[in-house]
N, C-alpha and C positions, 0 to 999 in steps of 0.2 A: 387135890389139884383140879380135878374136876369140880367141884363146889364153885372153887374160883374163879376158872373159866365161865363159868354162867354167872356166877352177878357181873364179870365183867363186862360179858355181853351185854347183862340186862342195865346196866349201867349206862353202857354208849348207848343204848335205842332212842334217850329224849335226843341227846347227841346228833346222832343219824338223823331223827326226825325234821329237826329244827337246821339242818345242813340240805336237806333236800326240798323244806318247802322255801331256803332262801333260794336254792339254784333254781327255782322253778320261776319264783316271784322276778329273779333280778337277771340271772343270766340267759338274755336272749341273745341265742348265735344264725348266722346265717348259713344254711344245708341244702344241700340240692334236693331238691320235694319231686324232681318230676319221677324219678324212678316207683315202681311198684313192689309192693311188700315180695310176690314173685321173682322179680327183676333182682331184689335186694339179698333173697334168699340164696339164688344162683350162683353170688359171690362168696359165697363164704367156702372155705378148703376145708369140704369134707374129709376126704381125701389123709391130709396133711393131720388136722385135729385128732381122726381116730387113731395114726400112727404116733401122736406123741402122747397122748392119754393114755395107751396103752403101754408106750411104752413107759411114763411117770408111774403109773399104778405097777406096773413091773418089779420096778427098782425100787418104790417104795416097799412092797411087799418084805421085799430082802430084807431091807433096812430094818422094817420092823421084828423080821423074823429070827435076822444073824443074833447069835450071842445070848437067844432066850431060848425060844422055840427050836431053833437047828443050832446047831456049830455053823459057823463060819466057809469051812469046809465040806458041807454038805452041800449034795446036788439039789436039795429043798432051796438053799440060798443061793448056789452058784447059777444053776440055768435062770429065773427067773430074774437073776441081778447082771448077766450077759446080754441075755434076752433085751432086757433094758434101756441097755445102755445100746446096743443095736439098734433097736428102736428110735432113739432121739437123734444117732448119725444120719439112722434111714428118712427122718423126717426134714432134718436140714439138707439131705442130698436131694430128697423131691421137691424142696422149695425151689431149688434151683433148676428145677427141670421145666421143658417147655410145655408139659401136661400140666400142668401146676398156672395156672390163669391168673388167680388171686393168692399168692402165697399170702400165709397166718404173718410170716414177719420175711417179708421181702429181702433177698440177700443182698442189692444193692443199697441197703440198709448200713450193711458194715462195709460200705466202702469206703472208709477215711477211720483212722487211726484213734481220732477225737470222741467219735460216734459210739465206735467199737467200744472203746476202753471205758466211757459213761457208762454204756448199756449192760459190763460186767461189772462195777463198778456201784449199779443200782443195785445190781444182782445181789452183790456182797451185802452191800448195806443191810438192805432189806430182810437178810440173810439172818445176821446180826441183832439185827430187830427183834424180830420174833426168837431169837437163841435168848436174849434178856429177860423177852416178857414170859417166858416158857419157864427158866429154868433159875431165874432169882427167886419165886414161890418155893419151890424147890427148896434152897437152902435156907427162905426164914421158918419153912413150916417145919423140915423134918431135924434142923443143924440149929435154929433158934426157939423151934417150939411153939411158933406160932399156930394162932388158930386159921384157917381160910380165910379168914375175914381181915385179920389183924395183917394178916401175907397182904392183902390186896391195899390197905391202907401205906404198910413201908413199901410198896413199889413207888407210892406216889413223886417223889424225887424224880423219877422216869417218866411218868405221866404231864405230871407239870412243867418240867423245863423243853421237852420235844417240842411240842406244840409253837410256843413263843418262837422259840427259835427256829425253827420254821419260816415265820414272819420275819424272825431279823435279815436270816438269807435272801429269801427276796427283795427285801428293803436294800440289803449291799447290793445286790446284785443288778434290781434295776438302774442307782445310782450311778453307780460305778461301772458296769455290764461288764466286769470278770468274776469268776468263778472256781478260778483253778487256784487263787489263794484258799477258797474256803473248803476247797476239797483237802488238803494240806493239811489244813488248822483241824479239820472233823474229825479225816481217818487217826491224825495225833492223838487226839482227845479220846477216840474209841480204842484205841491198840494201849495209850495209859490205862483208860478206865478197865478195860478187860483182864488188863495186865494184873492192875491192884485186886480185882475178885479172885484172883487163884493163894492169893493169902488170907480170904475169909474163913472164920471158923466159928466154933462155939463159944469163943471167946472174946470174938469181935465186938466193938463197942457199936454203940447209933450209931456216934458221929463218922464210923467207918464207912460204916454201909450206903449213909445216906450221902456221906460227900463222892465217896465212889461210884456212885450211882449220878449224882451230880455231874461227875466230872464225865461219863460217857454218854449219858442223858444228852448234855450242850453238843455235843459230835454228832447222835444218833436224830439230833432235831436240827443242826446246819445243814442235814444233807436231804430231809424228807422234798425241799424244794430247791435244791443246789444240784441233782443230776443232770432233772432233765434240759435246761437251757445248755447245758457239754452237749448233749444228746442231737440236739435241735440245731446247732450253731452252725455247722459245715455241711448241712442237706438246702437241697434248693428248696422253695417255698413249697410247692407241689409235694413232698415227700412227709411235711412236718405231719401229718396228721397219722400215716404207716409208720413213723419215728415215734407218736407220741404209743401208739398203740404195742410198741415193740417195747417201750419202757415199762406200761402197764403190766406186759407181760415178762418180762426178766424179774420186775417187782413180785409177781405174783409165785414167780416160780422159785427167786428165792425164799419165801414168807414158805413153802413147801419144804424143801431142804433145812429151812432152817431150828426147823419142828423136828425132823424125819433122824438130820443129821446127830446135832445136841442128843438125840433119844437113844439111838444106837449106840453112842458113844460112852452113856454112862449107862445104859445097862450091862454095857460090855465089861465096863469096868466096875461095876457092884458084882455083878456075878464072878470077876476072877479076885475080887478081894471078899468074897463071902467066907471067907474060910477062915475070919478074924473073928467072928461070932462063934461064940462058945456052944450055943442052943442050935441044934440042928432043926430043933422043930421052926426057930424062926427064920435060921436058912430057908427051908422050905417057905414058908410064910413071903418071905420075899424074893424069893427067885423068880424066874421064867417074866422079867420083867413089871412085876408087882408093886419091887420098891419107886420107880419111877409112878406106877397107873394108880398105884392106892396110897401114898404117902398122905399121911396127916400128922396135924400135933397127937392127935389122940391113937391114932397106933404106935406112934413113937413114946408115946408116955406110959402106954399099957405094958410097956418091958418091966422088968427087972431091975433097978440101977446097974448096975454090972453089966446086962448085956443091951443095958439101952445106951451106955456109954461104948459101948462096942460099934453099934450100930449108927450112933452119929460119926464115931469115925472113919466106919467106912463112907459112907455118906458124902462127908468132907471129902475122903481122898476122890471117889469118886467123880464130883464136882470140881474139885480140882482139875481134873481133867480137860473135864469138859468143859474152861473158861481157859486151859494151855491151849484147844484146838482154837477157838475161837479168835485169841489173842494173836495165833499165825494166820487165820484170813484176815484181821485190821490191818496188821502188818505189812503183809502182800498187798493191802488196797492201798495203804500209804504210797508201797513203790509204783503201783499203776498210774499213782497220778503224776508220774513222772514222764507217763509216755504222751500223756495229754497235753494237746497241742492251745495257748491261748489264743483263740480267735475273736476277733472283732464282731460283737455281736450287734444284728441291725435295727435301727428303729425304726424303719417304716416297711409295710408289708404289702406286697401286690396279690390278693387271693382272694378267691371267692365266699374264701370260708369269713371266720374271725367275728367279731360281738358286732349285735347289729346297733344302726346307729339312724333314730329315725328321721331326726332333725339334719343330719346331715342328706342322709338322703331326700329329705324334702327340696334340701337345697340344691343338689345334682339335678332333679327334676325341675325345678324351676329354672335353673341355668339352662337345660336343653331346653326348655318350653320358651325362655329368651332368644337362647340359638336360633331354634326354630323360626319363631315371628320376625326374625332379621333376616335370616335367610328370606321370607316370602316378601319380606318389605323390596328387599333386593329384585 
């Protein structure tokens, strides 16, 4: 798993690379320059940041700990997963407070319905995202036998269709300026696709995996650029830039959970199905969260037939699971987008902000500079 995670990385860096020397080269935006690094420093909610980092690293903690390291039931996972969750309440009640200057995500933020349900709704997605690219590795390496490598190639079905579609959503969307079909059509696509991986097994053919994958793929890339215009639509102009920042951050925090979540889930569930495995010495071998952190082709091969066939099918059942949990947040997101309101979305903008334009403004200056000379002719 980990193998795979680093070429993926090392894979996106030309990626990244060649994505930032174009924002550099082509996207020029206009920002208020008078403020000072000081000045700039000032706004940010200390405050607010240490009370929800602490309290995510909290909860996380638990997450990683319940069902390996502690029982569930222990005060090791219960105070630091209360604590937690404390924590993230206490952080959105100080947002709201008049000590709180610069809140991290302004609660006037979720004043409207539209706003609100985007912004959990990125959450989900995002969520989702990361449960895919995390734990499809998972079942080609230890339930297919895949190598790291070989894992990283059949994800491609995910990789390749995301992206494009991406692009299609904004293409609808600028056209047409609705959104709330393609929210519809996405979470569809991902609550099927989710749906079909809780029947994957050792016996699954290509054409399963990679059409299934296919078919949540096209969902999980309508929506990378389909939230945030819900998000943006029913805030005044002044607010889009704390909106776009709130999105970033729901994104983020799901891409968290949805790591944290999936991981808990199925060591919860390899560890109360270890008892299918014959070999106790491999019981141990994989307990205490092992089978999720060390899974390869080559420890899955170095069994025994017998109890290597044991162990992909805990495996499976495991997995299983944890594409049942997953398949009830698509679902849940399906019904969200039912509270979502279609609003008319606008095409001309009054702000400071937005891409600079310098031909235009040469033209505003010469309009004034004409203004001007008439007035004194006058």
């Amino acid at each position: 798993m980990l193998l795979t995670m680093v070429q993926v990385f090392y894979l996106n860096l030309p990626i990244a690379g060649v994505a930032l020397a174009l924002i550099v080269a082509f996207l020029h935006v206009n920002h208020n320059k008078t403020e000072t690094f000081k000045e700039k420093a000032k706004r940010i909610d200390y405050v607010g940041n240490i009370i929800l980092i602490t309290g995510i690293v909290s909860v996380l903690l638990a997450l990683s700990w319940g069902g390996t390291k502690y029982s569930w039931s222990s005060y090791q996972i219960l105070v630091p997963l209360i604590l937690g969750m404390f924590g993230m309440v206490l952080f959105h009640a100080w947002e709201a407070t008049p000590w709180c200057v610069e809140p991290t995500i302004p609660p006037h933020i979720f004043s409207n319905r539209t706003t609100t349900t985007a912004l959990v709704l990125a959450f989900i997605h995002n969520m989702l995202t990361f449960w895919m690219l995390y734990f499809l590795p998972v079942y080609f390496q230890a339930v297919l036998g895949s190598s790291s490598t070989i894992s990283g190639v059949q994800l491609l079905p995910t990789a390749a269709l995301s992206v494009p579609m991406g692009i299609v959503t904004g293409v609808i969307i600028t056209k047409t300026g609705r959104y709330r079909p393609i929210h519809f059509v996405a979470f569809a696509l991902m609550t099927i696709g989710l749906g079909l991986f809780t029947i994957l097994d050792k016996d699954s053919s290509a054409a399963e995996w990679v059409i299934f994958q296919m078919i949540a793929a096209v969902g999980m890339g309508l929506l990378l650029t389909g939230t945030l215009p819900a998000v943006q639509v029913e805030l005044a102009e002044k607010d889009v830039g704390a909106a776009t920042a709130s999105y970033a951050f729901m994104r983020s925090y799901g891409a968290i959970w949805g790591i944290s979540i999936p991981a808990a889930i199925f060591n919860s569930q390899f560890s109360a199905n270890l008892y299918k495995i014959a070999d106790p010495a491999v019981r141990q071998q994989l307990s205490g969260g092992e089978a999720y952190s060390s899974v390869t082709n080559t420890l899955i091969n170095a069994f025994p037939p017998q109890i290597k066939a044991q162990v992909i099918g805990v495996y499976t059942e495991s997995l299983k699971t944890v594409w049942q949990v997953a398949l009830g947040f698509a679902a849940l997101s399906f019904l969200l987008v039912f509270i979502e309101k279609e609003v008319k979305m606008r095409k001309t903008l009054e702000t400071e902000y937005g891409i600079k334009d310098d031909k235009k403004k040469e033209q505003e200056l010469e309009a004034d500079a004409a203004h001007e000379k008439a007035s004194v002719a006058v």
